[in-house]
ChimeraX commands (.cxc) that place a marker at each C-alpha (Angstrom):
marker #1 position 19.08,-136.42,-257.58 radius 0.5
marker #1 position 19.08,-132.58,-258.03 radius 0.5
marker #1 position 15.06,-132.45,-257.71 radius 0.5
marker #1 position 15.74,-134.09,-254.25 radius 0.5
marker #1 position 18.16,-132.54,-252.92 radius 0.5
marker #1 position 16.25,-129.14,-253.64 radius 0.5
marker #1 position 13.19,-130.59,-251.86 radius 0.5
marker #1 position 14.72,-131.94,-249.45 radius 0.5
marker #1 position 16.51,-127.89,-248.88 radius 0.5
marker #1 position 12.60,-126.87,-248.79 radius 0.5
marker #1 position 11.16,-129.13,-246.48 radius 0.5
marker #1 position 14.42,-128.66,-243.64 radius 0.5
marker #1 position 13.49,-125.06,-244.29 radius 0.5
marker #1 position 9.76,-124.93,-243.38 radius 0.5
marker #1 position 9.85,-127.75,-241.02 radius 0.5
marker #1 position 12.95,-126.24,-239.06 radius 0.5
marker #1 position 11.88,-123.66,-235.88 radius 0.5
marker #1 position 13.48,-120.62,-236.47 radius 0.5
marker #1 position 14.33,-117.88,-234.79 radius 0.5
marker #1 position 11.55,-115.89,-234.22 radius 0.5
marker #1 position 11.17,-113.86,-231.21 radius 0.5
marker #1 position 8.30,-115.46,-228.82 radius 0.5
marker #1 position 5.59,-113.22,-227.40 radius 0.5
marker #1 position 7.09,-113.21,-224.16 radius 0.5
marker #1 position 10.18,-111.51,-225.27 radius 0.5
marker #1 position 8.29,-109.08,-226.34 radius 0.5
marker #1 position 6.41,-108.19,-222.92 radius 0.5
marker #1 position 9.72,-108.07,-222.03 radius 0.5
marker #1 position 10.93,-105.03,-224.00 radius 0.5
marker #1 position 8.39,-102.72,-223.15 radius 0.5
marker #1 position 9.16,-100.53,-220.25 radius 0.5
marker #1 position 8.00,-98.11,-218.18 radius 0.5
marker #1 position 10.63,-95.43,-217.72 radius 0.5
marker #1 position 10.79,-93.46,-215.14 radius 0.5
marker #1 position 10.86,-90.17,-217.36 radius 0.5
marker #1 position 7.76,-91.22,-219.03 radius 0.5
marker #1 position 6.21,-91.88,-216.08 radius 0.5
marker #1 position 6.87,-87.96,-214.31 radius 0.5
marker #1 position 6.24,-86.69,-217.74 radius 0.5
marker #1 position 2.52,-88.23,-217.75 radius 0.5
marker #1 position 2.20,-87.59,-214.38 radius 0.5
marker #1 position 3.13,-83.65,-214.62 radius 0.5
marker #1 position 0.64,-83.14,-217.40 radius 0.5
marker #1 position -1.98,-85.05,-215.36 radius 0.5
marker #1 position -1.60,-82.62,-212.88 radius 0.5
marker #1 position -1.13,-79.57,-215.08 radius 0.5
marker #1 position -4.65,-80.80,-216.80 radius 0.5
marker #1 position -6.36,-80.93,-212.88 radius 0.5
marker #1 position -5.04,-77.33,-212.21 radius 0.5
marker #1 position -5.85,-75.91,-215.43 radius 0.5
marker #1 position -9.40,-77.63,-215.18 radius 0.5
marker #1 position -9.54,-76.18,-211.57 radius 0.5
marker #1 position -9.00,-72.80,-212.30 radius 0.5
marker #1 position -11.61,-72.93,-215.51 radius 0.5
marker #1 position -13.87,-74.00,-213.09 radius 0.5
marker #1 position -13.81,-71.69,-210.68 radius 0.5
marker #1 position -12.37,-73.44,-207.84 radius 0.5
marker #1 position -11.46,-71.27,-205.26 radius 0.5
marker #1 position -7.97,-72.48,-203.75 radius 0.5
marker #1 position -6.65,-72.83,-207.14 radius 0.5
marker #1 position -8.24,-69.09,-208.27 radius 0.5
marker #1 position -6.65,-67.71,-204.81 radius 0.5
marker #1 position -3.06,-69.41,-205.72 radius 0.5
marker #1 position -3.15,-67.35,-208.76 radius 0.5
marker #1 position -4.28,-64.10,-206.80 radius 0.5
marker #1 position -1.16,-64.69,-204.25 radius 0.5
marker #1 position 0.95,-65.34,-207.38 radius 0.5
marker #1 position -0.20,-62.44,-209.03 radius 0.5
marker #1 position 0.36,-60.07,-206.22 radius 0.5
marker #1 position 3.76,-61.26,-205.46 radius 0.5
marker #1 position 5.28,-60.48,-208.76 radius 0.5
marker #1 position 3.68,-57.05,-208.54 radius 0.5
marker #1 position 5.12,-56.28,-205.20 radius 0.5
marker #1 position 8.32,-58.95,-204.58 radius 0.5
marker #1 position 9.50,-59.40,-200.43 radius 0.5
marker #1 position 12.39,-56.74,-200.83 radius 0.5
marker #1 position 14.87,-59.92,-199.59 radius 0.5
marker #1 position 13.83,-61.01,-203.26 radius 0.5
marker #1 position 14.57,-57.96,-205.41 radius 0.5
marker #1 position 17.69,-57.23,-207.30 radius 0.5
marker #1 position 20.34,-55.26,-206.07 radius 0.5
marker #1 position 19.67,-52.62,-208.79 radius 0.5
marker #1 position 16.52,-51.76,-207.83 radius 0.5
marker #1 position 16.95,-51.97,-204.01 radius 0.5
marker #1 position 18.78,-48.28,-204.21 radius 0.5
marker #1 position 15.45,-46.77,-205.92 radius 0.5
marker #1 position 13.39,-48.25,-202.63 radius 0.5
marker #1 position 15.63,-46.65,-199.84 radius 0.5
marker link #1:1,2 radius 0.2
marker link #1:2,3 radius 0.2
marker link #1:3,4 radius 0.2
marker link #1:4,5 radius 0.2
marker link #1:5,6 radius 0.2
marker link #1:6,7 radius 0.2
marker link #1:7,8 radius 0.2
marker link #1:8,9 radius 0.2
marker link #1:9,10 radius 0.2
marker link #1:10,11 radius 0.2
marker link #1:11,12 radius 0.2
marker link #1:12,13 radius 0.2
marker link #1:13,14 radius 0.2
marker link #1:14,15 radius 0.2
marker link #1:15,16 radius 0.2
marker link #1:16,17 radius 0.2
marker link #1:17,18 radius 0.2
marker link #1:18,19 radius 0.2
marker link #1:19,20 radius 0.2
marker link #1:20,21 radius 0.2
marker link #1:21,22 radius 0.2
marker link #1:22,23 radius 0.2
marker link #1:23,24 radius 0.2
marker link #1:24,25 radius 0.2
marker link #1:25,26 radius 0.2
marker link #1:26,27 radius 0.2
marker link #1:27,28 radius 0.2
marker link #1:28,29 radius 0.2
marker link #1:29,30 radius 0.2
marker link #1:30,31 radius 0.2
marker link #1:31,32 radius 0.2
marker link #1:32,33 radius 0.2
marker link #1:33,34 radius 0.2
marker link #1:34,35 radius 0.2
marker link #1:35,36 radius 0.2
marker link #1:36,37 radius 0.2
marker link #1:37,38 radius 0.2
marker link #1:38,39 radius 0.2
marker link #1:39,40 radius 0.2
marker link #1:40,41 radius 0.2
marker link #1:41,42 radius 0.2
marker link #1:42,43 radius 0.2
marker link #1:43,44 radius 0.2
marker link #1:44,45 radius 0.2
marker link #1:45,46 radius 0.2
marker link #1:46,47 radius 0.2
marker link #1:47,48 radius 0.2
marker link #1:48,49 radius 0.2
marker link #1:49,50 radius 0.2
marker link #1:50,51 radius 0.2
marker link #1:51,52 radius 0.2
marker link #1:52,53 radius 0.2
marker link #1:53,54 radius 0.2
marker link #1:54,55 radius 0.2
marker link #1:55,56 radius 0.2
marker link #1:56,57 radius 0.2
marker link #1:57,58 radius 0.2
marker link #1:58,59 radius 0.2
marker link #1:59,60 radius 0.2
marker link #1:60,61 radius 0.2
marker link #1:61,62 radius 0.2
marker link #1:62,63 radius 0.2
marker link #1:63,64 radius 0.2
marker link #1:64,65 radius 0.2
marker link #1:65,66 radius 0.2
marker link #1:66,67 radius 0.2
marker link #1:67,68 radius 0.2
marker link #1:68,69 radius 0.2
marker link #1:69,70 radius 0.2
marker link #1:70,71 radius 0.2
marker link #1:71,72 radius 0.2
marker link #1:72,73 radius 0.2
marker link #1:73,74 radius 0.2
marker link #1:74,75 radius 0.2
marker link #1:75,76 radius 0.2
marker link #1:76,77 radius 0.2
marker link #1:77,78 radius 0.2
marker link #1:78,79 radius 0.2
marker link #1:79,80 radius 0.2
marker link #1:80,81 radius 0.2
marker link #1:81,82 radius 0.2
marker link #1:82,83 radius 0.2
marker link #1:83,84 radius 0.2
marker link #1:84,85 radius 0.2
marker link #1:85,86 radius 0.2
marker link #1:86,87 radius 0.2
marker link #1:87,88 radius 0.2
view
């Protein structure tokens, strides 16, 4: 009587479905966010600039330039009051 009962506790426990998540729940739980998204896109587009300017290209090498000589000599409308008595 024991012998059976113990098989019989084996077999309900193989032959039973249990509750394993199905493949479909997992599709389910992988997302997309929007943060990962603008995070690869932003270093996509940091790696084409980058790879631009390495290159040589010359709208990307003429940004810079601009750049460049707009921190050396900022629009006075953009300079701190401190230094706007020096100018004057």
């Amino acid at each position: 009587m024991f012998s059976g009962v113990v098989l019989t506790a084996v077999l309900n426990h193989f032959t039973k479905p249990t509750m394993i998540a199905s493949p479909v729940s997992y599709k389910h739980s992988f997302k997309l966010r929007l943060a990962t998204l603008m995070l690869v896109g932003m270093t996509g587009l940091v790696s084409l600039v980058i790879t631009a300017w390495f290159t040589g290209d010359n709208t990307v090498t003429g940004f810079f330039k601009q750049l460049y000589a707009l921190q050396q000599y900022p629009p006075v409308w953009l300079m701190p009051p401190a230094t706007l008595g020096n100018i004057f």
